[in-house]
N, CA, C and O atoms as CSV, one atom per row, in Angstrom:
chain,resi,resn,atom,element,x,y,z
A,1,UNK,N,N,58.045,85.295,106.133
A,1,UNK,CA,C,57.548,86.052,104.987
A,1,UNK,C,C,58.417,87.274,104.714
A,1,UNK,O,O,58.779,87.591,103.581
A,2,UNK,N,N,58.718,87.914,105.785
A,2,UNK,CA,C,59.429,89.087,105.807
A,2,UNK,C,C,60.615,88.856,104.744
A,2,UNK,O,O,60.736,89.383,103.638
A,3,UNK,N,N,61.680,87.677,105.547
A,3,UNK,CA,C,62.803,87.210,105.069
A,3,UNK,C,C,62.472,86.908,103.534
A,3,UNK,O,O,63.267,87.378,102.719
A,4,UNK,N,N,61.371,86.167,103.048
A,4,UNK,CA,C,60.946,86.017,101.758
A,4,UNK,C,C,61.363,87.287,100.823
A,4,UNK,O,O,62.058,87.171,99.814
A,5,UNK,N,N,60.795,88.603,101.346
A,5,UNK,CA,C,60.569,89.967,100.488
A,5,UNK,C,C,61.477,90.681,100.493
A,5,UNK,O,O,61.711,91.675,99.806
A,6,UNK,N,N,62.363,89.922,101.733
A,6,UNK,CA,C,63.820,90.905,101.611
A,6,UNK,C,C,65.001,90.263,100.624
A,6,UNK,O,O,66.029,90.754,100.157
A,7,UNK,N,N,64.294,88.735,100.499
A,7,UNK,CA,C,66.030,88.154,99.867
A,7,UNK,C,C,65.490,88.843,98.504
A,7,UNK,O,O,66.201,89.471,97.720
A,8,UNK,N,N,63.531,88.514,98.311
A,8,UNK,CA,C,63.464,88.837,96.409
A,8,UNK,C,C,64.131,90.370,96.235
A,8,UNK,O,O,64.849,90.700,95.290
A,9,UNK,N,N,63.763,91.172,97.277
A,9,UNK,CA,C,64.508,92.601,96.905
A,9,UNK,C,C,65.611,92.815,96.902
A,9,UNK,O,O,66.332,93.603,96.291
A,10,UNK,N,N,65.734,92.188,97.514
A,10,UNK,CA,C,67.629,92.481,97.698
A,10,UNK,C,C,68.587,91.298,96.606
A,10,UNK,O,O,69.815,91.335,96.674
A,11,UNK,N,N,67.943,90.371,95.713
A,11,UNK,CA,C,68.532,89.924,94.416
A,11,UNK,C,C,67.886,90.637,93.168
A,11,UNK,O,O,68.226,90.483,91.995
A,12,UNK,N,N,66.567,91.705,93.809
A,12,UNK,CA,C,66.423,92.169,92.195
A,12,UNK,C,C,67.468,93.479,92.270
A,12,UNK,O,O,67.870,93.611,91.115
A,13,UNK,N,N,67.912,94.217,92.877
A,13,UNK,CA,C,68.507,95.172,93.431
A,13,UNK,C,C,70.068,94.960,92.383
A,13,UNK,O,O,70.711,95.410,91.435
A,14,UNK,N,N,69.988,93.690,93.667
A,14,UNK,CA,C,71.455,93.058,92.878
A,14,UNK,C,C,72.057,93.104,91.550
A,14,UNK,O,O,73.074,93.647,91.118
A,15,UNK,N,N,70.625,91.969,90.720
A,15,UNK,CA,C,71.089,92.094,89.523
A,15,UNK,C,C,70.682,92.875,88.749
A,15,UNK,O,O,71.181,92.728,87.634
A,16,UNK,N,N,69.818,93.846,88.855
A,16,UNK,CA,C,69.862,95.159,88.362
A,16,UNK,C,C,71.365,96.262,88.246
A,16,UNK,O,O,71.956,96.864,87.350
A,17,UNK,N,N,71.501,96.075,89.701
A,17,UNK,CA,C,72.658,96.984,89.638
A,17,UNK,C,C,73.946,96.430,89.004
A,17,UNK,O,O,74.797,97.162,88.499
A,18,UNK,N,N,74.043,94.957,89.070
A,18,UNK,CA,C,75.180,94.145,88.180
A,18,UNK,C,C,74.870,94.442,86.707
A,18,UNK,O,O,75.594,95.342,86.283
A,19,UNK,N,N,74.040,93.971,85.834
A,19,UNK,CA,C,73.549,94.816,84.620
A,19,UNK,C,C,74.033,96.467,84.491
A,19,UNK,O,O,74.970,96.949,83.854
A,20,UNK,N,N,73.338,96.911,85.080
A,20,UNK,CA,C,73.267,98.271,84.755
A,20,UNK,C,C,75.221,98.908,84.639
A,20,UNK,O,O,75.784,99.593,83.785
A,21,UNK,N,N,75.634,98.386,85.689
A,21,UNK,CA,C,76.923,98.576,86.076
A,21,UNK,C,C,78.190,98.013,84.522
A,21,UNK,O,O,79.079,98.511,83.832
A,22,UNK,N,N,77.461,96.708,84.688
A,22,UNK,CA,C,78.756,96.154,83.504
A,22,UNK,C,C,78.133,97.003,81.991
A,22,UNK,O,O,78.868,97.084,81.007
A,23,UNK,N,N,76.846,97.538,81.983
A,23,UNK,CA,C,76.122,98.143,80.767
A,23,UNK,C,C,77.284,100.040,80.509
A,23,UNK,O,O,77.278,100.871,79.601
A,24,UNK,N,N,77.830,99.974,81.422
A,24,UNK,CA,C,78.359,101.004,82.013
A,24,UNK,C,C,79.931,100.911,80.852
A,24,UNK,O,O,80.521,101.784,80.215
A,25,UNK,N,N,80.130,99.606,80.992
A,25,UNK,CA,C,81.644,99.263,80.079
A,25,UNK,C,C,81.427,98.776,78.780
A,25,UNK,O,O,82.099,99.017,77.777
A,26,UNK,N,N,80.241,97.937,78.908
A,26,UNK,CA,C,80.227,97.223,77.054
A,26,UNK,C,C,78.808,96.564,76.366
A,26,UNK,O,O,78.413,95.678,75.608
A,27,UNK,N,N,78.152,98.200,77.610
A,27,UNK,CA,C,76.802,98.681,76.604
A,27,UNK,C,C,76.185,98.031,75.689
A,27,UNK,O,O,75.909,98.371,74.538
A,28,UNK,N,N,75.965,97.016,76.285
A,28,UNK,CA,C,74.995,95.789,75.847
A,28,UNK,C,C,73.026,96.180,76.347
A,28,UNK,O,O,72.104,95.449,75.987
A,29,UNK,N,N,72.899,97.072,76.944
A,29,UNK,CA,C,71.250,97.645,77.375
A,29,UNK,C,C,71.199,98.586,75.982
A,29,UNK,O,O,72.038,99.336,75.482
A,30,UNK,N,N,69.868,98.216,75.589
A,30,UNK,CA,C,69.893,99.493,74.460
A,30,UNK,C,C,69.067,100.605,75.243
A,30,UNK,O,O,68.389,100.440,76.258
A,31,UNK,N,N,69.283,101.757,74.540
A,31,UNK,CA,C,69.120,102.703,75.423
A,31,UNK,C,C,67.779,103.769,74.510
A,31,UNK,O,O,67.979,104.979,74.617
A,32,UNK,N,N,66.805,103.448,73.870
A,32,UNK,CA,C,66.266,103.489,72.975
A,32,UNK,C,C,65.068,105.171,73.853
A,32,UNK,O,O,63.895,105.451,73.607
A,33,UNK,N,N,66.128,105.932,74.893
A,33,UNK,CA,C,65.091,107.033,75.155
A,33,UNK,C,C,65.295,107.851,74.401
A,33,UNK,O,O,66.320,107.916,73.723
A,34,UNK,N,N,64.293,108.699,74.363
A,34,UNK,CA,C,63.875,109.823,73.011
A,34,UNK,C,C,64.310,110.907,74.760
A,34,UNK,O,O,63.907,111.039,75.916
A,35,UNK,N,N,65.765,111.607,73.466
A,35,UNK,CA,C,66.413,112.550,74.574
A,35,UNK,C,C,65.538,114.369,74.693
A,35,UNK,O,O,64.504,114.268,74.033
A,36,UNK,N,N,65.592,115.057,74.970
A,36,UNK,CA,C,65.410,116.846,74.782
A,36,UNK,C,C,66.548,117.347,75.354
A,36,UNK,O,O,67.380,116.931,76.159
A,37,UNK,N,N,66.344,118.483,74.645
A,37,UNK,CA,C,67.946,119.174,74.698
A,37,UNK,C,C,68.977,119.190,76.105
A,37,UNK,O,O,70.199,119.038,76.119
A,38,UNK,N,N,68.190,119.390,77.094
A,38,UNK,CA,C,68.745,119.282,78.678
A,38,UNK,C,C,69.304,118.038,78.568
A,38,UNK,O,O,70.417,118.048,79.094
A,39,UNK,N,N,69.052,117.115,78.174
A,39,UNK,CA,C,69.028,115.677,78.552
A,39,UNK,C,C,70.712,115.342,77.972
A,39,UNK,O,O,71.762,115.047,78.544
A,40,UNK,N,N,70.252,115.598,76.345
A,40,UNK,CA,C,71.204,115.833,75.556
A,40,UNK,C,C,72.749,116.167,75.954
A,40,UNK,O,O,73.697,115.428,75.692
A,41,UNK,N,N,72.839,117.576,76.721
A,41,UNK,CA,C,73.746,118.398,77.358
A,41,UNK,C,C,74.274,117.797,78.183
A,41,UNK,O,O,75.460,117.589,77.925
A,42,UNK,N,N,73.806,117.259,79.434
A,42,UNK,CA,C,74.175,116.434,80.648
A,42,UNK,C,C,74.904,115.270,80.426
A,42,UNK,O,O,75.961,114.878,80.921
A,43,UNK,N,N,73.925,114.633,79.339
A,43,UNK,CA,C,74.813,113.332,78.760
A,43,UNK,C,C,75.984,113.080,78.158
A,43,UNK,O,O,76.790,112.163,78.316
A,44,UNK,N,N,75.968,114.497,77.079
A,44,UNK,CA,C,77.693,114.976,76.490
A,44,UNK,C,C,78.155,115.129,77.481
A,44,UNK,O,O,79.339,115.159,77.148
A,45,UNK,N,N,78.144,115.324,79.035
A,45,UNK,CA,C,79.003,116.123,79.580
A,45,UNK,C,C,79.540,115.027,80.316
A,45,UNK,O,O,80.751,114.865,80.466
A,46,UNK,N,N,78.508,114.137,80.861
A,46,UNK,CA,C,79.153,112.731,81.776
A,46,UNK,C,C,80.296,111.994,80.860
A,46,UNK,O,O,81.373,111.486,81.170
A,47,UNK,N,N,79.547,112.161,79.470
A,47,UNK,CA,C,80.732,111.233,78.597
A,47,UNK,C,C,82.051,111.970,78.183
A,47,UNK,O,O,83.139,111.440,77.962
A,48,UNK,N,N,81.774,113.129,78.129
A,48,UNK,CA,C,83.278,113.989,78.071
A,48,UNK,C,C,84.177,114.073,79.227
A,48,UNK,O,O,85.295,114.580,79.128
A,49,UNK,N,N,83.636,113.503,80.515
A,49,UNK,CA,C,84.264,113.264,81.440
A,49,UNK,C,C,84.772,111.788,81.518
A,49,UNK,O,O,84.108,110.811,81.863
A,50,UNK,N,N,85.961,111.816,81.165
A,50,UNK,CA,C,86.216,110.091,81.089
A,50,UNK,C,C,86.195,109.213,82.305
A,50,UNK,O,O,86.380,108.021,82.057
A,51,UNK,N,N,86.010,109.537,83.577
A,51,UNK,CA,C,86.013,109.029,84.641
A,51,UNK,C,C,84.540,108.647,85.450
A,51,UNK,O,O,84.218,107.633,86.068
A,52,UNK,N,N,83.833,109.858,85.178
A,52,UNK,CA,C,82.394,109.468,85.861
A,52,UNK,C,C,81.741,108.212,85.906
A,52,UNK,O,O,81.619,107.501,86.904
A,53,UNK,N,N,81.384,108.017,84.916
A,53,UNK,CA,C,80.510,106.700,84.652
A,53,UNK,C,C,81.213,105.482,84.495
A,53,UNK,O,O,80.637,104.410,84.310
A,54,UNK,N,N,82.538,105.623,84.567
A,54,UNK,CA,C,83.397,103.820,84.569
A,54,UNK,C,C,83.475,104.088,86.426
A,54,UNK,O,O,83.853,103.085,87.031
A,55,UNK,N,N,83.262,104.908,87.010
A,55,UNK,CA,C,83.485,104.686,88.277
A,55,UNK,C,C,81.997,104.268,88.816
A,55,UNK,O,O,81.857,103.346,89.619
A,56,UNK,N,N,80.744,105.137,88.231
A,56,UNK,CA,C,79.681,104.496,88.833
A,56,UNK,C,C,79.632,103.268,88.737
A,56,UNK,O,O,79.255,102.641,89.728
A,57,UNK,N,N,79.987,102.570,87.554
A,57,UNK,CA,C,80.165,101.458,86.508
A,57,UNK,C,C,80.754,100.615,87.461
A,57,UNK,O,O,80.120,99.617,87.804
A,58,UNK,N,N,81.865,100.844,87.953
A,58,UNK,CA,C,82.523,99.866,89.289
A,58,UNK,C,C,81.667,99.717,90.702
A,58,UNK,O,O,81.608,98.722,91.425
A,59,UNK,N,N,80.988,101.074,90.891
A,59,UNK,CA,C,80.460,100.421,92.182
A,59,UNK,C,C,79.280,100.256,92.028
A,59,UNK,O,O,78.675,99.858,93.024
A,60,UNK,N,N,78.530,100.471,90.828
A,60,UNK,CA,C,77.342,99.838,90.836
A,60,UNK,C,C,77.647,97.898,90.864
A,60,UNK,O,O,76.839,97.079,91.302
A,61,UNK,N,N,78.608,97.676,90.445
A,61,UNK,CA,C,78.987,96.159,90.584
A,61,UNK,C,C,79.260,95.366,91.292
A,61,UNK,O,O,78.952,94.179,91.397
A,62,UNK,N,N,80.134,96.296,92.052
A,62,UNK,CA,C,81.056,96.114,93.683
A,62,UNK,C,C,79.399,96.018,94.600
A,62,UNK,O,O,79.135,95.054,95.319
A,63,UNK,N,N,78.580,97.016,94.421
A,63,UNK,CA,C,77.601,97.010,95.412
A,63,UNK,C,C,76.523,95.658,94.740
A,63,UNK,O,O,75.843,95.014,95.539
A,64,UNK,N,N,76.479,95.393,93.488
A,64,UNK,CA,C,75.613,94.345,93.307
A,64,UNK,C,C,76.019,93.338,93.628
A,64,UNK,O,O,75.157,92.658,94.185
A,65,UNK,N,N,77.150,92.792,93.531
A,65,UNK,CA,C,78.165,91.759,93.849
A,65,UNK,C,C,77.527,91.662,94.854
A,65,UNK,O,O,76.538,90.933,94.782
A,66,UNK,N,N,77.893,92.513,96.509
A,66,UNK,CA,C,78.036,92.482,97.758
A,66,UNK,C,C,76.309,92.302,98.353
A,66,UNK,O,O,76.176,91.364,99.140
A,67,UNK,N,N,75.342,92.907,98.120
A,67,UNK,CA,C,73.970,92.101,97.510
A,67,UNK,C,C,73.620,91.137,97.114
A,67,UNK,O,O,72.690,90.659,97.764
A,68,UNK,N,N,74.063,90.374,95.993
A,68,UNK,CA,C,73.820,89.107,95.545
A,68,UNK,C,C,74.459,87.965,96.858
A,68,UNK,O,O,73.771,87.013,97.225
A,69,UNK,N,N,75.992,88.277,97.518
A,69,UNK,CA,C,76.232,87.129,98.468
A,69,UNK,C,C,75.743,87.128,99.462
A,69,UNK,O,O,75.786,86.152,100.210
A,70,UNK,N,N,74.945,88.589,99.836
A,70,UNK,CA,C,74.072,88.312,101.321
A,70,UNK,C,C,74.920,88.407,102.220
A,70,UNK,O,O,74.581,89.035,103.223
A,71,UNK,N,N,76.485,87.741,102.155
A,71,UNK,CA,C,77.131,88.032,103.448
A,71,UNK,C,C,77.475,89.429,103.917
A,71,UNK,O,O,77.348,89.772,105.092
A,72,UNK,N,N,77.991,90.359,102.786
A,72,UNK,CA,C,78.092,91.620,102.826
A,72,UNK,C,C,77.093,92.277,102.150
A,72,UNK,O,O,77.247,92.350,100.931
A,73,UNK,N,N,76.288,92.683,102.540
A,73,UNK,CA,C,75.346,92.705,101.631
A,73,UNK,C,C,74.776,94.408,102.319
A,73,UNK,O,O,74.297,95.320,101.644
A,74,UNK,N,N,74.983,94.410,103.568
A,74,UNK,CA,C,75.402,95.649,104.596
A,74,UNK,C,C,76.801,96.520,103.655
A,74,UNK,O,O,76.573,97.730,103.642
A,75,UNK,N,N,77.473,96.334,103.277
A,75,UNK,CA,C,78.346,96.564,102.259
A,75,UNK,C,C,78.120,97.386,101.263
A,75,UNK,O,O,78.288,98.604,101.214
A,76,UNK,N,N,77.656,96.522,100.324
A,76,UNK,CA,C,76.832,96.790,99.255
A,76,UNK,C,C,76.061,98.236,99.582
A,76,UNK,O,O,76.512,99.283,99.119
A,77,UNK,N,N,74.875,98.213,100.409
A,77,UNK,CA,C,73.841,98.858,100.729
A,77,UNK,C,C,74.293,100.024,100.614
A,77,UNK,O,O,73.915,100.878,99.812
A,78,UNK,N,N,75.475,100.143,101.754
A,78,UNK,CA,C,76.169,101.401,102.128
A,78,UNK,C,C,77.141,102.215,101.034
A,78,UNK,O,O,77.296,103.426,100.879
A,79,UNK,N,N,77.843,100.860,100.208
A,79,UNK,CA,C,78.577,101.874,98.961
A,79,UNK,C,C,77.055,102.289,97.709
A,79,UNK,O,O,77.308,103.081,96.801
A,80,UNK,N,N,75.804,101.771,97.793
A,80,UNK,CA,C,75.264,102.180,96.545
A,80,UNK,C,C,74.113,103.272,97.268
A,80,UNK,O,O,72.939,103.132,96.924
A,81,UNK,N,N,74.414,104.209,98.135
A,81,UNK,CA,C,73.974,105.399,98.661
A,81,UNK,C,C,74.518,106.403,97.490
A,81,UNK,O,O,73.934,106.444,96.407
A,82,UNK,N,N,75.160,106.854,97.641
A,82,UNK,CA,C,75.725,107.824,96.637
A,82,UNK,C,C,75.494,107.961,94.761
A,82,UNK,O,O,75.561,108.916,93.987
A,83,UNK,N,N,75.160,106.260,94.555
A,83,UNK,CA,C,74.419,105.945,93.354
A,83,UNK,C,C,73.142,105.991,92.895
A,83,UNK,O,O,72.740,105.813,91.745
A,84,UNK,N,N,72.396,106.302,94.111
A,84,UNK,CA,C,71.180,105.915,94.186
A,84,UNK,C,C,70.763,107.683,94.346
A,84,UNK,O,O,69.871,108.123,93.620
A,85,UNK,N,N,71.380,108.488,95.202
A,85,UNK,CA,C,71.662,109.895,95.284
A,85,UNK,C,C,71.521,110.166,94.231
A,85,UNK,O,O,70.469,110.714,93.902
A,86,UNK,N,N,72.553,109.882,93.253
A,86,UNK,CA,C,73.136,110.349,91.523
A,86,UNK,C,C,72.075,110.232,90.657
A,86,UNK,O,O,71.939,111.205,89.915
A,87,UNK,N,N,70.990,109.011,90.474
A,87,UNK,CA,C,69.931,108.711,90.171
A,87,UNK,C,C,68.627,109.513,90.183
A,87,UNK,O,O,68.153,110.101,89.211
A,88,UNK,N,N,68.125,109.460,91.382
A,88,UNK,CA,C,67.203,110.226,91.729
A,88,UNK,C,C,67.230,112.057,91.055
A,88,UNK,O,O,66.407,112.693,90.396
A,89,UNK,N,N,68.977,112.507,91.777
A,89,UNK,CA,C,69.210,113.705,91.181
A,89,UNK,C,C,69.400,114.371,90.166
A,89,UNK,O,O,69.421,115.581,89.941
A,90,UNK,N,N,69.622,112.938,89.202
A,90,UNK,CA,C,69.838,113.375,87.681
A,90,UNK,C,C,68.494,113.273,87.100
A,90,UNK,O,O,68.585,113.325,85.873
A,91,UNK,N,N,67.181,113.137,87.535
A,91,UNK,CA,C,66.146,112.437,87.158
A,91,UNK,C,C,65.682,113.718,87.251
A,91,UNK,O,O,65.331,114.411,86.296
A,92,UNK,N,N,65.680,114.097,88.643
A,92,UNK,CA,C,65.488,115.307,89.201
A,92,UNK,C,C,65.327,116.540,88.555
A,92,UNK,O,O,64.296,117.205,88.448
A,93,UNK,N,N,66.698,116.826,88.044
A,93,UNK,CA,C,67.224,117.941,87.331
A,93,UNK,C,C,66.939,117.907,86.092
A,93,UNK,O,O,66.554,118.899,85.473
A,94,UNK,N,N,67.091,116.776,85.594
A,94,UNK,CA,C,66.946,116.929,83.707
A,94,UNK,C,C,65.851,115.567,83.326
A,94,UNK,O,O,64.889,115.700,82.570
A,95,UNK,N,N,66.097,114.692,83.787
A,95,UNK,CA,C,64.569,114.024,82.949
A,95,UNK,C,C,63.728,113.331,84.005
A,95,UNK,O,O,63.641,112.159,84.372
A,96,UNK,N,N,63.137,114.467,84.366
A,96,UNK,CA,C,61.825,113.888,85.350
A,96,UNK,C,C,60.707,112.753,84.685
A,96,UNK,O,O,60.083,111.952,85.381
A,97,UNK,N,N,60.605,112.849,83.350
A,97,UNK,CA,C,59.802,111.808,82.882
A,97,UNK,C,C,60.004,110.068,82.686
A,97,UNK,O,O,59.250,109.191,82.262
A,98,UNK,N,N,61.622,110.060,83.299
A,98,UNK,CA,C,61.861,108.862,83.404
A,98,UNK,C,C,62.110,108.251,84.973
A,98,UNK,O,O,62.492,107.140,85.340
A,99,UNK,N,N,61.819,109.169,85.548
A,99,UNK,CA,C,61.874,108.916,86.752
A,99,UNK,C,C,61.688,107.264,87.780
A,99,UNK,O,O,62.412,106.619,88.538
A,100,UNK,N,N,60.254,107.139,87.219
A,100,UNK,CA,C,60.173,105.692,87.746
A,100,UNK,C,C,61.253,105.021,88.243
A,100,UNK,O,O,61.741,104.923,89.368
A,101,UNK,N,N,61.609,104.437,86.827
A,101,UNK,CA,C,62.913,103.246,87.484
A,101,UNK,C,C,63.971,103.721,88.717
A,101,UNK,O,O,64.393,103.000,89.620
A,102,UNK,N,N,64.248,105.034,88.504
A,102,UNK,CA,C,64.913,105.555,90.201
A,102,UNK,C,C,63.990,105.470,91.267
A,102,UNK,O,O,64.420,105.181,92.384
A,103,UNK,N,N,62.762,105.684,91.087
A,103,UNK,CA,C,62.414,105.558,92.890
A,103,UNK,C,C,61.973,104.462,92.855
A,103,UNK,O,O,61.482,104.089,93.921
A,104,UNK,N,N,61.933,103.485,91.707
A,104,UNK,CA,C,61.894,101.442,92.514
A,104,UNK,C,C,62.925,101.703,92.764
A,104,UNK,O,O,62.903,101.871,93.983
A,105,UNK,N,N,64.282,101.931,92.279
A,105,UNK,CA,C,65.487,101.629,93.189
A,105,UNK,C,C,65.565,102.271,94.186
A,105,UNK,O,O,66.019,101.715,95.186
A,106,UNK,N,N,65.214,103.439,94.240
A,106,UNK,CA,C,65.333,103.887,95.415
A,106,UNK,C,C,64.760,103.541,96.363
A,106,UNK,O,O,65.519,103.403,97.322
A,107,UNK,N,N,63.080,103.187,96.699
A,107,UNK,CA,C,62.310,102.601,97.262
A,107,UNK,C,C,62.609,100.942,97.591
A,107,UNK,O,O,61.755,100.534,98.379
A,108,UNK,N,N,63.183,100.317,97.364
A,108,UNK,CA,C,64.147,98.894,97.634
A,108,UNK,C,C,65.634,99.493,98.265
A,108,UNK,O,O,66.318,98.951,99.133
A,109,UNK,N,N,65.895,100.712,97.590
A,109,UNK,CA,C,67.285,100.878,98.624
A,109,UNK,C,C,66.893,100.994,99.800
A,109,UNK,O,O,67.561,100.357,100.614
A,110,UNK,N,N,65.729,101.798,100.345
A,110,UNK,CA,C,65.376,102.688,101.308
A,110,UNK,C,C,64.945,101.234,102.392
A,110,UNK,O,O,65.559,101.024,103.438
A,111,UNK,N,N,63.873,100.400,101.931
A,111,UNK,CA,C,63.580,99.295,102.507
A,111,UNK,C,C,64.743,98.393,102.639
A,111,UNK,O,O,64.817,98.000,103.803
A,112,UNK,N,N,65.318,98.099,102.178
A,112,UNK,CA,C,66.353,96.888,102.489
A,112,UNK,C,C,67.474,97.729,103.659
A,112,UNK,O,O,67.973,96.922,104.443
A,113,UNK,N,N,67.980,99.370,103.909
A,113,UNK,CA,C,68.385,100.054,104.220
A,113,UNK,C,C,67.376,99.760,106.089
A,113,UNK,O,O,67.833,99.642,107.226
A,114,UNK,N,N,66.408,99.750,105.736
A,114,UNK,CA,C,65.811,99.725,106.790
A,114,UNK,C,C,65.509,98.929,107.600
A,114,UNK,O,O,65.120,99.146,108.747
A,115,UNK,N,N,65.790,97.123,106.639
A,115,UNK,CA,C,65.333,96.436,107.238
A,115,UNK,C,C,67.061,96.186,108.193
A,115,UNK,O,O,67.068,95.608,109.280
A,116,UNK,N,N,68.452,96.762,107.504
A,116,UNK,CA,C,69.048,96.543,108.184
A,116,UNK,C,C,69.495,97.382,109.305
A,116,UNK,O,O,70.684,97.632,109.504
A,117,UNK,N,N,68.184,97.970,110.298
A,117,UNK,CA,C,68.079,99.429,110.837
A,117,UNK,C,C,69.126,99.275,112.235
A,117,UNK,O,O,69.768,100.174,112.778
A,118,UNK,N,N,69.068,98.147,112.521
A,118,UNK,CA,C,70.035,97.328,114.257
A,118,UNK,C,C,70.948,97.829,113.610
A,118,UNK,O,O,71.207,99.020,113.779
A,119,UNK,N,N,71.826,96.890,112.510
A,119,UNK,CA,C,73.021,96.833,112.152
A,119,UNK,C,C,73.658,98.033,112.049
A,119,UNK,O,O,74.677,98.221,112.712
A,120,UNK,N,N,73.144,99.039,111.188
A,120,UNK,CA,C,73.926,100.419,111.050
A,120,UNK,C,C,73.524,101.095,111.969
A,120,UNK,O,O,73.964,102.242,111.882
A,121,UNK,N,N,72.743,100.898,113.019
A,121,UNK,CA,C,72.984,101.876,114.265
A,121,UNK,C,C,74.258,101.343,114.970
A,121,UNK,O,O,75.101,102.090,115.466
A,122,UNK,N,N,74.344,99.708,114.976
A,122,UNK,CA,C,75.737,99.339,115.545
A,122,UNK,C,C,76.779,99.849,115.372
A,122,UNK,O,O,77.651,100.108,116.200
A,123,UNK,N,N,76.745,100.106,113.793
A,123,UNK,CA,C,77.518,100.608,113.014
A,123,UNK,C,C,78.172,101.993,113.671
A,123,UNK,O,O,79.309,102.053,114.141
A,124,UNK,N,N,77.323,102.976,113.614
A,124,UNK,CA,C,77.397,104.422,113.772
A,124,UNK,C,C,77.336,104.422,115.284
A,124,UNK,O,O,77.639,105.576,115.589
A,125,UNK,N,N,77.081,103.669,116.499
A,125,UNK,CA,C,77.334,104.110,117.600
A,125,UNK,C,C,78.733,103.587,118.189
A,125,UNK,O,O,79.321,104.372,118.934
A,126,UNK,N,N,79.465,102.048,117.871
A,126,UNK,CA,C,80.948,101.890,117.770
A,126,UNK,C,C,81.444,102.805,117.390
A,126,UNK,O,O,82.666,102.832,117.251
């Protein structure tokens, strides 16, 4: 059963983050939120930065990819820490009312993170 709840989480994860990631280059998600001025500001600012978001854009993909094959999937987990960070913190800071959809991801990062709790202690004590 366990194994059941980890593969469904760890392919919705996946193709969430594959979506979201390629939505990143040719913005095919419509994005239909009603912004306020903070929101507004932050958002000019990621996009005036030409690098930010084609890089989340890559490893949100790289990490869904590595998720979807299961073989690396320990991989995955570990590069979409810092995305999942970015998420929460931007939610955080400027639109707490959309929050939700970051802590399901986050809450599936945290569990699938956990269920691989052996492995990255292996990890970190080698």
């Amino acid at each position: 059963m366990k194994t059941k709840i980890n593969t469904t989480i760890r392919l919705i994860l996946g193709i969430g983050l594959l979506i979201f990631g390629l939505d990143k280059f040719f913005e095919f998600v419509p994005h239909n939120h009603v912004m306020d001025e903070d929101l507004i500001a932050a958002f000019t600012g990621l996009m005036a930065n030409k690098f930010i978001l084609p890089t989340v854009g890559v490893v949100e993909v790289i990490s869904g990819l590595l998720l979807l094959t299961r073989k690396y999937s320990l991989i995955g987990l570990l590069l979409m820490v810092p995305v999942t960070y970015g998420i929460i913190a931007f939610h955080l800071a400027v639109d707490l009312a959309g929050i939700v959809p970051g802590l399901l991801v986050a809450l599936m990062h945290i569990y699938l993170l956990s269920s691989k709790r052996k492995a990255l202690t292996n990890l970190v004590i080698q």
